[in-house]
PDB file of N, CA, C and O in Angstrom:
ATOM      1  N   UNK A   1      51.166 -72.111 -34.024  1.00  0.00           N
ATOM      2  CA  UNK A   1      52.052 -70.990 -33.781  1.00  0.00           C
ATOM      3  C   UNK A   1      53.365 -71.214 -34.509  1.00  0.00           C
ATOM      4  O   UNK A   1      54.043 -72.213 -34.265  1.00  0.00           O
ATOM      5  N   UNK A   2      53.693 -70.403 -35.299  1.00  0.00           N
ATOM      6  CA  UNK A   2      55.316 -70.439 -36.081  1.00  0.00           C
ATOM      7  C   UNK A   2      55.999 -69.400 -35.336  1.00  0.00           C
ATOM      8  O   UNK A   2      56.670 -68.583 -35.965  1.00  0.00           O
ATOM      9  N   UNK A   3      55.898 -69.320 -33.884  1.00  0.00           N
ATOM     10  CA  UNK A   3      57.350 -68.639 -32.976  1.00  0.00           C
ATOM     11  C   UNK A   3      57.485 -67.117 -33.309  1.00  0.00           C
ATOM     12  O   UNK A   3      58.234 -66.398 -32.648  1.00  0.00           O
ATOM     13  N   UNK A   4      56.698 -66.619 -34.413  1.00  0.00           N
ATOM     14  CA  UNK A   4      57.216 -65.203 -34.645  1.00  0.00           C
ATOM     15  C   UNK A   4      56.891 -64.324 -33.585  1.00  0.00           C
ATOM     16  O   UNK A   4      55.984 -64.638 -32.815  1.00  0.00           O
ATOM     17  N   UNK A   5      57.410 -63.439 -33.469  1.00  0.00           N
ATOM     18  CA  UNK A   5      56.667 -62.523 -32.210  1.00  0.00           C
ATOM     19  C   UNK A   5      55.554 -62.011 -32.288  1.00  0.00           C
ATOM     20  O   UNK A   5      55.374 -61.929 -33.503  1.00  0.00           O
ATOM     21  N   UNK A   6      54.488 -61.520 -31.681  1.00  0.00           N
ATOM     22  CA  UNK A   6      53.157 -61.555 -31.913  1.00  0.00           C
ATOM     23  C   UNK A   6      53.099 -60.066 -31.291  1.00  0.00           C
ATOM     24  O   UNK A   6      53.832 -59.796 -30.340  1.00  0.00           O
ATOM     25  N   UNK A   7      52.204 -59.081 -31.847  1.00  0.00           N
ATOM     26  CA  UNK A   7      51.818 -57.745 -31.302  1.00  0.00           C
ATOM     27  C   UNK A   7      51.420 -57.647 -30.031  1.00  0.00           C
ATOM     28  O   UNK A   7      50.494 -58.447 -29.892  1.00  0.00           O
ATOM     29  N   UNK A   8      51.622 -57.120 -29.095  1.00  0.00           N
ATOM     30  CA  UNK A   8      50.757 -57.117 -27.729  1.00  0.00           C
ATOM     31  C   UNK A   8      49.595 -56.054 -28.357  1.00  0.00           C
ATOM     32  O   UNK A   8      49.941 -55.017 -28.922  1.00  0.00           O
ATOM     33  N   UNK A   9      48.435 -56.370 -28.220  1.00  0.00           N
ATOM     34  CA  UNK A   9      47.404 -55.302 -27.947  1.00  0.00           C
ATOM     35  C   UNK A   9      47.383 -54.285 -27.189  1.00  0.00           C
ATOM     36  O   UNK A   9      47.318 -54.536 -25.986  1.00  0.00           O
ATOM     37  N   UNK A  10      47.432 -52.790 -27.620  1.00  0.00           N
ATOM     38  CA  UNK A  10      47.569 -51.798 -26.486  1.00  0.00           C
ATOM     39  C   UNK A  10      46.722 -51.652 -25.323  1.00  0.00           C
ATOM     40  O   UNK A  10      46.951 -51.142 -24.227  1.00  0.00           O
ATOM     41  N   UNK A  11      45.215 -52.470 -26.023  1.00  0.00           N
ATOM     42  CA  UNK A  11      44.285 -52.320 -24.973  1.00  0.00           C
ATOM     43  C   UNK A  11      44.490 -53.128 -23.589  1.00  0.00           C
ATOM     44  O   UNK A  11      43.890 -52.976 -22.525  1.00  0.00           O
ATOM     45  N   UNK A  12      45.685 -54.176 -23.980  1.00  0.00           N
ATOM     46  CA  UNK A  12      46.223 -54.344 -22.649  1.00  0.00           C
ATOM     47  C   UNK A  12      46.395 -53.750 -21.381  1.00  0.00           C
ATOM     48  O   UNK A  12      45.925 -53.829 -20.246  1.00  0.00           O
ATOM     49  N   UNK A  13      47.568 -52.893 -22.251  1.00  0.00           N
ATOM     50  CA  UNK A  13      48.314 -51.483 -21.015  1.00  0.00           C
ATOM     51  C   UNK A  13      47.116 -51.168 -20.872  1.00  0.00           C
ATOM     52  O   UNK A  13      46.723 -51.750 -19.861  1.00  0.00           O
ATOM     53  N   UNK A  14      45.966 -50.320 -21.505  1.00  0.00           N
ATOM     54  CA  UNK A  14      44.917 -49.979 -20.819  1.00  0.00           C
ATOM     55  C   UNK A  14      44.635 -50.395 -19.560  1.00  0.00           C
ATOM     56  O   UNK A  14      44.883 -49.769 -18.529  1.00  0.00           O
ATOM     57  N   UNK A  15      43.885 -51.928 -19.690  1.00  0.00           N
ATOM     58  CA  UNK A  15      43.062 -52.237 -18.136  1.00  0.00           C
ATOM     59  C   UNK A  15      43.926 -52.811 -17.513  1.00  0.00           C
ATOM     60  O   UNK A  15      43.590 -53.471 -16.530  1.00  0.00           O
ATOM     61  N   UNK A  16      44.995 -52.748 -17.816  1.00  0.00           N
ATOM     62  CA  UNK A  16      46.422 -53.038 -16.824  1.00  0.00           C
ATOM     63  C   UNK A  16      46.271 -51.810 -15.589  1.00  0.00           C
ATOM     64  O   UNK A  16      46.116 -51.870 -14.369  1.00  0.00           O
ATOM     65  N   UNK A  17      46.422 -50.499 -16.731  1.00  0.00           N
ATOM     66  CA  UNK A  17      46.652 -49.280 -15.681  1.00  0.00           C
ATOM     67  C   UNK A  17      45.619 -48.946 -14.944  1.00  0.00           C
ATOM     68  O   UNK A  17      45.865 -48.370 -13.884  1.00  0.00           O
ATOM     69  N   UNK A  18      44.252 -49.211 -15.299  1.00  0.00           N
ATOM     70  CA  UNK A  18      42.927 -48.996 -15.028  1.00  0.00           C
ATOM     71  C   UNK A  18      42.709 -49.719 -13.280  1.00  0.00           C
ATOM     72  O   UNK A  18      42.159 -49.247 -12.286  1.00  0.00           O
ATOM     73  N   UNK A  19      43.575 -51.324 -13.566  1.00  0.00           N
ATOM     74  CA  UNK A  19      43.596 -51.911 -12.611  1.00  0.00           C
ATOM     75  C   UNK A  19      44.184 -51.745 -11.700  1.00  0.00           C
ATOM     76  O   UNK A  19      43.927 -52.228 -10.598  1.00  0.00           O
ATOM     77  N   UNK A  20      45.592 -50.637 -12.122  1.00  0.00           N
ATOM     78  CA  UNK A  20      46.550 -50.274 -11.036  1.00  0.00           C
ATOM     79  C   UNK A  20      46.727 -48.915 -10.643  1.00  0.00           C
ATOM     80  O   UNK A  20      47.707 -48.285 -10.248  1.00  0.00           O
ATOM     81  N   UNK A  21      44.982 -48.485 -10.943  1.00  0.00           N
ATOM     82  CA  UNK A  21      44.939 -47.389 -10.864  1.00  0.00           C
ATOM     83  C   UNK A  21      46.230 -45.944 -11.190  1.00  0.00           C
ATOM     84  O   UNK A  21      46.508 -45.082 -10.357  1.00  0.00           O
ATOM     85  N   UNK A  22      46.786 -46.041 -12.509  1.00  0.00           N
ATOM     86  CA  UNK A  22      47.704 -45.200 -13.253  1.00  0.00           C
ATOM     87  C   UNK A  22      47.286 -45.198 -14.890  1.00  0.00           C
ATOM     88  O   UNK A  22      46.334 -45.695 -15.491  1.00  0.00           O
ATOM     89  N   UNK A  23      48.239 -44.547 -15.246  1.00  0.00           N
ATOM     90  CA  UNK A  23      48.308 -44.235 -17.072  1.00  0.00           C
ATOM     91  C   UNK A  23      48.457 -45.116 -17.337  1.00  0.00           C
ATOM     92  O   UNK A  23      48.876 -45.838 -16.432  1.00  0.00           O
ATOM     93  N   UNK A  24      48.305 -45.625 -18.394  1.00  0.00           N
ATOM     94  CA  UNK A  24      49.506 -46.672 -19.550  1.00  0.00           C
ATOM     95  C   UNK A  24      50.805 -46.476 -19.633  1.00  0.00           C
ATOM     96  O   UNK A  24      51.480 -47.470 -19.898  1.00  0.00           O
ATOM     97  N   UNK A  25      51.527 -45.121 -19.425  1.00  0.00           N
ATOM     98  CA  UNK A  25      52.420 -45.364 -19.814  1.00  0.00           C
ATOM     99  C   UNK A  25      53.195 -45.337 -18.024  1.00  0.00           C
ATOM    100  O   UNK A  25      54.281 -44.961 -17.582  1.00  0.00           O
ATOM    101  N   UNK A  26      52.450 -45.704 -17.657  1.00  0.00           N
ATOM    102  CA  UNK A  26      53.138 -46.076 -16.041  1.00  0.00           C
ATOM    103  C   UNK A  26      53.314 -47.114 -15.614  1.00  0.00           C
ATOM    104  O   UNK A  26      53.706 -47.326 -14.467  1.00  0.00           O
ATOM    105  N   UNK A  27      52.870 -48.589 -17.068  1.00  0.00           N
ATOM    106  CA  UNK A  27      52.836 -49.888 -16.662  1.00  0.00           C
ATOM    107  C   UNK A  27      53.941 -50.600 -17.370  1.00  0.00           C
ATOM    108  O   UNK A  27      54.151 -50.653 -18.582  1.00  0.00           O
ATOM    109  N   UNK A  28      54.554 -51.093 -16.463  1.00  0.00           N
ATOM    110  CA  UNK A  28      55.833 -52.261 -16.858  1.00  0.00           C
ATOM    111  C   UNK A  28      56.073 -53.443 -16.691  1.00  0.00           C
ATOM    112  O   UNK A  28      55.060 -54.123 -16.524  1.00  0.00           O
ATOM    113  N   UNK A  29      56.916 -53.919 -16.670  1.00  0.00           N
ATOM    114  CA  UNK A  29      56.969 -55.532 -16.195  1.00  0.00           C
ATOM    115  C   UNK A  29      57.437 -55.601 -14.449  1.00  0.00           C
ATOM    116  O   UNK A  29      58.027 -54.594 -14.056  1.00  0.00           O
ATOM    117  N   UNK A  30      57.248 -56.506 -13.608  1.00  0.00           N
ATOM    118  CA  UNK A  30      57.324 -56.814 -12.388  1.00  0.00           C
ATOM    119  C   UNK A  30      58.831 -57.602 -12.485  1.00  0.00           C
ATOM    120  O   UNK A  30      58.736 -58.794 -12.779  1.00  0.00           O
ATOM    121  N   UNK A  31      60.053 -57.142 -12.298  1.00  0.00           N
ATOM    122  CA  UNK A  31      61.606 -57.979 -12.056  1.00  0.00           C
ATOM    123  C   UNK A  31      61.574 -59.238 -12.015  1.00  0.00           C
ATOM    124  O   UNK A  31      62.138 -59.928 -12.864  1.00  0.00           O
ATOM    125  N   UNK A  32      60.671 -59.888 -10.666  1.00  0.00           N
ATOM    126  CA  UNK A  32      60.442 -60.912 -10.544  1.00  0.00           C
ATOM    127  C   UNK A  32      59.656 -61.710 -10.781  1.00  0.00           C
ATOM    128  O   UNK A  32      59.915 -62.814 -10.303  1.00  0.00           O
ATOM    129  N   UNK A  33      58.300 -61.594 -11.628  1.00  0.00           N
ATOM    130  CA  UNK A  33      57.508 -62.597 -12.260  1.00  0.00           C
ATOM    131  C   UNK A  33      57.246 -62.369 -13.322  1.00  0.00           C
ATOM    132  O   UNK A  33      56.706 -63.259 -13.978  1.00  0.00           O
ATOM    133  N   UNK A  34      57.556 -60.923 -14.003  1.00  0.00           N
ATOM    134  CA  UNK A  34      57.329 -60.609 -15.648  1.00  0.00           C
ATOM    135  C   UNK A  34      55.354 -60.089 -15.561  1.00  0.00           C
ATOM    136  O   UNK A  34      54.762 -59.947 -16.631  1.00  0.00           O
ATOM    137  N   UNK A  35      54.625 -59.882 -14.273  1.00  0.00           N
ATOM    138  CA  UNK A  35      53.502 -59.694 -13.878  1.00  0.00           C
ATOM    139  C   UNK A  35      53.933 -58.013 -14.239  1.00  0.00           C
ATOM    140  O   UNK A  35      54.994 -57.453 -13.964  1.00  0.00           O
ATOM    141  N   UNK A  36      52.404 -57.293 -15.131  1.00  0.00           N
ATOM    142  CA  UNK A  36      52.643 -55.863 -14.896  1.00  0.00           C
ATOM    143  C   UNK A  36      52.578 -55.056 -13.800  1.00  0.00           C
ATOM    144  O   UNK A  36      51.570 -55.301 -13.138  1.00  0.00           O
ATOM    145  N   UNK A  37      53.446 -53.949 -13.226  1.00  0.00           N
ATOM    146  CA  UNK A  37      52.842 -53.665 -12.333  1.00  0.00           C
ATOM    147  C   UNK A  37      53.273 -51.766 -12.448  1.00  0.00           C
ATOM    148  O   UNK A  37      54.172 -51.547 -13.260  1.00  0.00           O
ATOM    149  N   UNK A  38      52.871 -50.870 -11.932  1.00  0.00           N
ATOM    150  CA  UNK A  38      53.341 -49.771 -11.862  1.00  0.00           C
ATOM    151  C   UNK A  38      54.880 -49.449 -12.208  1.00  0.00           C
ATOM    152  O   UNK A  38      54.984 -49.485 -10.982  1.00  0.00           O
ATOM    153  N   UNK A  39      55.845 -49.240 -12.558  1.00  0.00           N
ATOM    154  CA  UNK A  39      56.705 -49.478 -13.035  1.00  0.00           C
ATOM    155  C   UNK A  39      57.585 -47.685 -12.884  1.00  0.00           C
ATOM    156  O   UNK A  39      58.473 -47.190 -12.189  1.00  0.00           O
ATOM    157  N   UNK A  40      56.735 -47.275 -13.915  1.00  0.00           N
ATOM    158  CA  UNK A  40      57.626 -45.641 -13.693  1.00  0.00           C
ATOM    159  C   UNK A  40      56.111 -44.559 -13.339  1.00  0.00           C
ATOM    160  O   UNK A  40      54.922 -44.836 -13.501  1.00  0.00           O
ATOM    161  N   UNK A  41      56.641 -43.513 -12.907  1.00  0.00           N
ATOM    162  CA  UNK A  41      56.088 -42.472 -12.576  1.00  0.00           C
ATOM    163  C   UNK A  41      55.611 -41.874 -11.116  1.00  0.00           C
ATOM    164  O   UNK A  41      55.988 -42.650 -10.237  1.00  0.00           O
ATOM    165  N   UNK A  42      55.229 -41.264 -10.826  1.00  0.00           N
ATOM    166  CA  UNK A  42      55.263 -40.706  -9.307  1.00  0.00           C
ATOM    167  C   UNK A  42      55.250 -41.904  -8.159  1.00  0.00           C
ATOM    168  O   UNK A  42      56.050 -42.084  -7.241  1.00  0.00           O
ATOM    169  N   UNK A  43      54.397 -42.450  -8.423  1.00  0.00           N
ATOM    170  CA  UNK A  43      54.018 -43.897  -7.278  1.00  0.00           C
ATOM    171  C   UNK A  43      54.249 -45.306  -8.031  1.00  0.00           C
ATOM    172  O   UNK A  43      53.482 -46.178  -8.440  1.00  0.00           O
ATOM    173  N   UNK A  44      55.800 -45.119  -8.030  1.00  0.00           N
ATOM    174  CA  UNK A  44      56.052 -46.506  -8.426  1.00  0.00           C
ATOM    175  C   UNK A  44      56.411 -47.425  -7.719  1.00  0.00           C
ATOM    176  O   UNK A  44      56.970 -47.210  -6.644  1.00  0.00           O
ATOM    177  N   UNK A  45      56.114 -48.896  -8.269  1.00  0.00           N
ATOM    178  CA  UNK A  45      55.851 -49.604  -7.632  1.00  0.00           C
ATOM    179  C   UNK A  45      56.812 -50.905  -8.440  1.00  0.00           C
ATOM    180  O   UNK A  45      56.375 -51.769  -9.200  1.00  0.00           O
ATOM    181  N   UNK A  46      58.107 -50.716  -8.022  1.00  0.00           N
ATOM    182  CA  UNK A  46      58.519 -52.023  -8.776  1.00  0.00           C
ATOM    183  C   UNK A  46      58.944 -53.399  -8.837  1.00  0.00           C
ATOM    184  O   UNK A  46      59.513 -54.049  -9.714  1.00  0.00           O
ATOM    185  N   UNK A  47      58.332 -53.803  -7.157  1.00  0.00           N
ATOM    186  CA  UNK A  47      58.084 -54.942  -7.727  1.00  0.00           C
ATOM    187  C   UNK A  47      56.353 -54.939  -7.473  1.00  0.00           C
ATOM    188  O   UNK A  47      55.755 -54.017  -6.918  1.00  0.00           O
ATOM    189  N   UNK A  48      55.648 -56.317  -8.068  1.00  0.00           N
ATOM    190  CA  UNK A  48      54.258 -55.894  -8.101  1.00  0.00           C
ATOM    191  C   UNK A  48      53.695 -56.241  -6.626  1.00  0.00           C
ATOM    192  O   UNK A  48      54.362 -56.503  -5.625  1.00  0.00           O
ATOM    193  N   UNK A  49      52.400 -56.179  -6.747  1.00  0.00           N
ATOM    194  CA  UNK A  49      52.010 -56.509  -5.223  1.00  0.00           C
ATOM    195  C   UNK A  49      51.618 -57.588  -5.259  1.00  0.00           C
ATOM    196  O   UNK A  49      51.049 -57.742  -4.178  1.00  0.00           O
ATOM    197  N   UNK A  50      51.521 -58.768  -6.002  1.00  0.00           N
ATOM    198  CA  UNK A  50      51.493 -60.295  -5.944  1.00  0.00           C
ATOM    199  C   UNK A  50      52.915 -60.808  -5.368  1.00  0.00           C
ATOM    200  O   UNK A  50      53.029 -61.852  -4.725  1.00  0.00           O
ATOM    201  N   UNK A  51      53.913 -59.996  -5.662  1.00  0.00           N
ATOM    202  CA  UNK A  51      55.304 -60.160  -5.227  1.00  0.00           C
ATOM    203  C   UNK A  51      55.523 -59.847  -3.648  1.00  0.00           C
ATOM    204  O   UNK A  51      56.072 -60.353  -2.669  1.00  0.00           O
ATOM    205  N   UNK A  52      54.890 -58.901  -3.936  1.00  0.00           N
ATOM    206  CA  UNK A  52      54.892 -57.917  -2.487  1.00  0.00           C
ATOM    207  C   UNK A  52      54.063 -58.721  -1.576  1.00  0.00           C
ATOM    208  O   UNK A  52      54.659 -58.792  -0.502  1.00  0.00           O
ATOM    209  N   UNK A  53      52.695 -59.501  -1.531  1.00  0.00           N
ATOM    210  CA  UNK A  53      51.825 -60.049  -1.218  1.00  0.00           C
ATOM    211  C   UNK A  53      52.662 -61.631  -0.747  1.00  0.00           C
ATOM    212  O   UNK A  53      52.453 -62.224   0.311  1.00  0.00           O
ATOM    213  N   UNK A  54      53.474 -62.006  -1.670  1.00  0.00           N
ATOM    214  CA  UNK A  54      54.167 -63.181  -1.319  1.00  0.00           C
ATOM    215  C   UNK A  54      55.382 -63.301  -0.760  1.00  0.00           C
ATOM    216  O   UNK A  54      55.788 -64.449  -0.578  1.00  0.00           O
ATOM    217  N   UNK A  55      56.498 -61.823  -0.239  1.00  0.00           N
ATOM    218  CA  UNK A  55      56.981 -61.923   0.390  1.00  0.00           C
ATOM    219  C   UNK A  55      57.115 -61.349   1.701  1.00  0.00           C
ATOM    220  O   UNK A  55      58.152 -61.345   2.365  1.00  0.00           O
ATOM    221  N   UNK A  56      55.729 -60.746   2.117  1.00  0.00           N
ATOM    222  CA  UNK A  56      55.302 -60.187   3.340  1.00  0.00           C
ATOM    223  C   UNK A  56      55.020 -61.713   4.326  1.00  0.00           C
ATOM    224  O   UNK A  56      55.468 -62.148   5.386  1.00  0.00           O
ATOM    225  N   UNK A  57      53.757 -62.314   3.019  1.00  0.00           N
ATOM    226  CA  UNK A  57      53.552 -64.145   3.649  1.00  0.00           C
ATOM    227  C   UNK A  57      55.404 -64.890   4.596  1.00  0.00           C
ATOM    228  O   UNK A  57      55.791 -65.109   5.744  1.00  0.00           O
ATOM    229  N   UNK A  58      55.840 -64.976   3.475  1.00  0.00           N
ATOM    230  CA  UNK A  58      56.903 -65.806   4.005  1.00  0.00           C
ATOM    231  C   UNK A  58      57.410 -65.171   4.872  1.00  0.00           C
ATOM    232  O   UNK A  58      57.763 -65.766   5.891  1.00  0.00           O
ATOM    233  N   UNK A  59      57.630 -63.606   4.736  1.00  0.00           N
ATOM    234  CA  UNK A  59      58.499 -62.625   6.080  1.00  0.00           C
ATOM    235  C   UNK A  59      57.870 -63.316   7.434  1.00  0.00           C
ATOM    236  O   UNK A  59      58.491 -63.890   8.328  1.00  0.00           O
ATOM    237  N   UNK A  60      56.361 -63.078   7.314  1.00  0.00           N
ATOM    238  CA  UNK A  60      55.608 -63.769   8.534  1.00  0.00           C
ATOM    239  C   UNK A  60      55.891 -64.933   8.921  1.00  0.00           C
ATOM    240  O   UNK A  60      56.407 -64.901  10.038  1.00  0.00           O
ATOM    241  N   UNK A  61      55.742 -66.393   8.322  1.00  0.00           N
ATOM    242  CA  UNK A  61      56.344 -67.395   8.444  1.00  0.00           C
ATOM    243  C   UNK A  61      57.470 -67.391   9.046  1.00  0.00           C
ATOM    244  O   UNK A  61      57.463 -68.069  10.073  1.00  0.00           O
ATOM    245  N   UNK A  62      58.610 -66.794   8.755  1.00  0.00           N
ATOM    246  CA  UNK A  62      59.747 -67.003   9.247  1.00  0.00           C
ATOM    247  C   UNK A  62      59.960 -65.824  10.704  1.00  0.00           C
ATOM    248  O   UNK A  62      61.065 -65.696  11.232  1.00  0.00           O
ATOM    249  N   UNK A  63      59.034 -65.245  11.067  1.00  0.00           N
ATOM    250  CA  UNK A  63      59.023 -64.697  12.112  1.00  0.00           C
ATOM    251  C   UNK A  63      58.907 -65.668  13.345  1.00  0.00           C
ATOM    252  O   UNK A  63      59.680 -65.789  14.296  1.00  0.00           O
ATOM    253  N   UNK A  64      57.948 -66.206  13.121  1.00  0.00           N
ATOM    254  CA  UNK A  64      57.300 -67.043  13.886  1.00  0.00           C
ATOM    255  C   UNK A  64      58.261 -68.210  14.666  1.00  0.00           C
ATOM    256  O   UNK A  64      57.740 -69.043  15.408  1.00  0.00           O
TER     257      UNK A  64
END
């Protein structure tokens, strides 16, 4: 690798959105892990749900 920046493949965004059930152009980066996640458009979602998934965990934990 010589560091240059490298193309992302669009077919990315594809099964990105496929996976998050939206468009392509509804997929962005997640604030806190750089993970894609829904980003803009009607049902957005910004932070992702691995985020969301890991701070529901700890909310619980510290209930307790």
């Amino acid at each position: 690798m010589d560091g240059a920046p490298r193309r992302i493949d669009p077919a990315t965004d594809r099964v990105a959105a496929h996976l998050l059930g939206c468009s392509p152009a509804e997929v962005g980066y997640c604030p806190r892990c750089q993970g894609l996640s829904r980003r803009y458009g009607p049902r957005v979602e910004v932070v992702c749900r691995a985020c969301r998934a890991a701070e529901a965990s700890s909310a619980d934990g510290r209930a307790r």
